[in-house]
C-alpha positions in Angstrom: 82.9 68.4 54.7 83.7 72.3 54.3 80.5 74.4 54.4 81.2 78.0 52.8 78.3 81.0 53.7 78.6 84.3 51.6 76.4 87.0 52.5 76.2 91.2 52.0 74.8 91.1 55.5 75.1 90.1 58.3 75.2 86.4 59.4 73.9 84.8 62.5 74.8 81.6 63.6 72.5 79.6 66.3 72.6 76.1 67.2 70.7 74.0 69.6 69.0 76.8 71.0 71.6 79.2 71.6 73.5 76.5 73.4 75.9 74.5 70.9 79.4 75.1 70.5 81.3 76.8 67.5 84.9 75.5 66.7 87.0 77.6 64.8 90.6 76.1 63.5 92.6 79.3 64.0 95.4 78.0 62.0 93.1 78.3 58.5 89.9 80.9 59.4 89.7 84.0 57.9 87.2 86.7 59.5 87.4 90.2 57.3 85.5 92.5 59.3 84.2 92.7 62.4 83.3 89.2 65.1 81.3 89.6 67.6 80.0 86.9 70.3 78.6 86.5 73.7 79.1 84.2 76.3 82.7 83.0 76.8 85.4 82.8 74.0 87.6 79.8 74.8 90.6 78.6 72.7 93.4 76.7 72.5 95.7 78.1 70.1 98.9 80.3 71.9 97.8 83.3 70.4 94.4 85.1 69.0 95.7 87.1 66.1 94.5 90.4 66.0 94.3 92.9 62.6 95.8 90.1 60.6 96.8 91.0 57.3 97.8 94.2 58.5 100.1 95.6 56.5 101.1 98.3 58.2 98.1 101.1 58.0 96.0 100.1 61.4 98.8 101.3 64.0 96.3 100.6 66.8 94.5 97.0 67.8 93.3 95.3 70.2 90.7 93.7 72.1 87.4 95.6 74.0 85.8 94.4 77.4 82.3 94.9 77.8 81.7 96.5 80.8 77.9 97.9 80.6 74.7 97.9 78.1 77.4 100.5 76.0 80.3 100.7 78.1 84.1 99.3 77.0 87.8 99.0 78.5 90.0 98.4 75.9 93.3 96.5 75.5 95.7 97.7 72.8 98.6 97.5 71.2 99.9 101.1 69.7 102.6 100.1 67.1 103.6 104.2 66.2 104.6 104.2 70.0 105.3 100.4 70.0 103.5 100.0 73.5 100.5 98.0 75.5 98.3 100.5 76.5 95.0 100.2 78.7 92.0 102.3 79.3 88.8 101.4 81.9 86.6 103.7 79.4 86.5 103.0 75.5 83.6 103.7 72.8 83.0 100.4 70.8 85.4 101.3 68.2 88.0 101.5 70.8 88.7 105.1 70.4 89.3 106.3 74.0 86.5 108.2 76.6 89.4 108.1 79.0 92.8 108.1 77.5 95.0 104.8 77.0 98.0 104.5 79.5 100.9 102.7 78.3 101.1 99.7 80.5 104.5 99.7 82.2 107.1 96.6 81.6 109.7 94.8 83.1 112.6 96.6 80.9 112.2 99.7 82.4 115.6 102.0 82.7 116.6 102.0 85.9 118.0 105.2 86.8 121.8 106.3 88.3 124.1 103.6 89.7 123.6 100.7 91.5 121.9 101.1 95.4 120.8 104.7 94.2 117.3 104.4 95.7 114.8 105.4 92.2 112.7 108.4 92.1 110.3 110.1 89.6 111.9 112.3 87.9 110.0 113.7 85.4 107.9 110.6 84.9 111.6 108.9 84.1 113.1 106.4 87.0 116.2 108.5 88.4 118.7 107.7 91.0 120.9 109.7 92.5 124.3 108.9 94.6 123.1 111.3 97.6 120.2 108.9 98.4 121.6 105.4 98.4 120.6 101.9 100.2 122.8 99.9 101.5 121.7 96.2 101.1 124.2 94.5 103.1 124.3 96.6 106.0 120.7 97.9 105.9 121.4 101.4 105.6 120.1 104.7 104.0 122.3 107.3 103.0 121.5 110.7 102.9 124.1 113.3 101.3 123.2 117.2 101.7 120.6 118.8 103.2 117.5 117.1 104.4 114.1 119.0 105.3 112.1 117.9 107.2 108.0 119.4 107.2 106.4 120.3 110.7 104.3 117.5 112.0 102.7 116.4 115.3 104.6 114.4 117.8 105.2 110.2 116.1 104.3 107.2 117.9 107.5 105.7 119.4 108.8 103.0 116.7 110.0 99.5 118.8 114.2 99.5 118.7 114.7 103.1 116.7 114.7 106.7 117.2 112.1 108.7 115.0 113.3 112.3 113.8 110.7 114.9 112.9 110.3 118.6 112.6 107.8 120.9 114.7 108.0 124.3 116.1 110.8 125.7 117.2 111.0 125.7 120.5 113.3 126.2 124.1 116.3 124.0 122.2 116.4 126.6 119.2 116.0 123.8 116.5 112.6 122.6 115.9 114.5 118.9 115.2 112.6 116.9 117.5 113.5 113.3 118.4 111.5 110.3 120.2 112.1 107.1 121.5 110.9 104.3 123.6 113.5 106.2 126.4 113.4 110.0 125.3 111.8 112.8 123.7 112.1 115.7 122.8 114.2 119.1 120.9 117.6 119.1 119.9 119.6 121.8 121.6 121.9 124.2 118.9 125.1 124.7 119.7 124.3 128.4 120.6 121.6 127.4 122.8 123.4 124.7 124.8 126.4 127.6 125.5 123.7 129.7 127.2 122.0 126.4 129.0 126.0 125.8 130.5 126.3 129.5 131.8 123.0 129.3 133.3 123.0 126.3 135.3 
């Protein structure tokens, strides 16, 4: 048997001490305005339908998390931008304390052509034929000029030679290298023509 409550207020619903269950057929309920609960929502519809009768004037909705006595993250759906977008900090309207963030997906433009390794360009993904992986025979390709910042001497890496940048020193270079064998600065061209005279 249906049971129908009206009320200008609000309406509070307790059963067996705070302890019974509610059941809500999601196919035929109607809530205009505002649910709240505690405890844990379970339910097994496919989806939890949120503004519905929108039609067209809420451009943001979503669900809040409370995190605190009067703290929120918020979940939302932002139909002008027509993105998912998160925040960790939310009043309990779900206006933002700390700005939504569109959460990324997995049709994001890939940038350049295929093995261009991706890069941030801009807050785009970009690729670029001068930096390029090759799958097959594991290899990085570098097109141009590299540069490489000063740092201190590498630990030796087990079956490959490490390249780094430090002060220029007796080779003329400042292009170190290091290896489980070697170490040490790469001698310019210049250089190595005085080293032959010399010795």
């Amino acid at each position: 048997m249906s049971t129908y409550k009206n009320t200008s207020g609000d309406l509070i619903m307790t059963g067996d001490g705070g302890l019974a269950t509610l059941t809500i057929n999601y196919a035929e309920a109607v809530i205009n305005g505002n649910l709240t609960y505690t405890g844990n929502l379970t339910t097994v519809d496919d989806f939890i339908v949120v503004a519905a009768n929108n039609t067209g004037t809420v451009t943001e909705m979503g669900l809040l998390a409370q995190t605190g006595p009067t703290t929120f993250a918020g979940l939302r759906f932002n139909s002008i931008a027509n993105v998912w977008q998160i925040s960790s900090s939310v009043y309990g309207n779900g206006g933002p304390v700390i700005s939504y963030a569109n959460i990324a997906t997995g049709n994001a433009t890939v940038g350049g052509a295929n093995t261009n390794i991706q890069f941030n360009n801009a807050g785009s993904f970009a690729g670029n034929a001068n930096f390029s992986f090759d799958f097959a025979n594991s290899r990085v390709t570098l097109t141009g000029s590299q540069a490489f910042g000063n740092t201190a001497t590498p630990a030796n890496v087990s079956n490959s030679i490490v390249v780094y940048s430090n002060v220029v020193s007796g080779g003329g270079t400042g292009l170190y290298v290091t290896s489980a064998s070697a170490a040490g600065e790469l001698v310019s061209k210049s250089k190595a023509i005085v080293y032959s005279i010399i010795f």
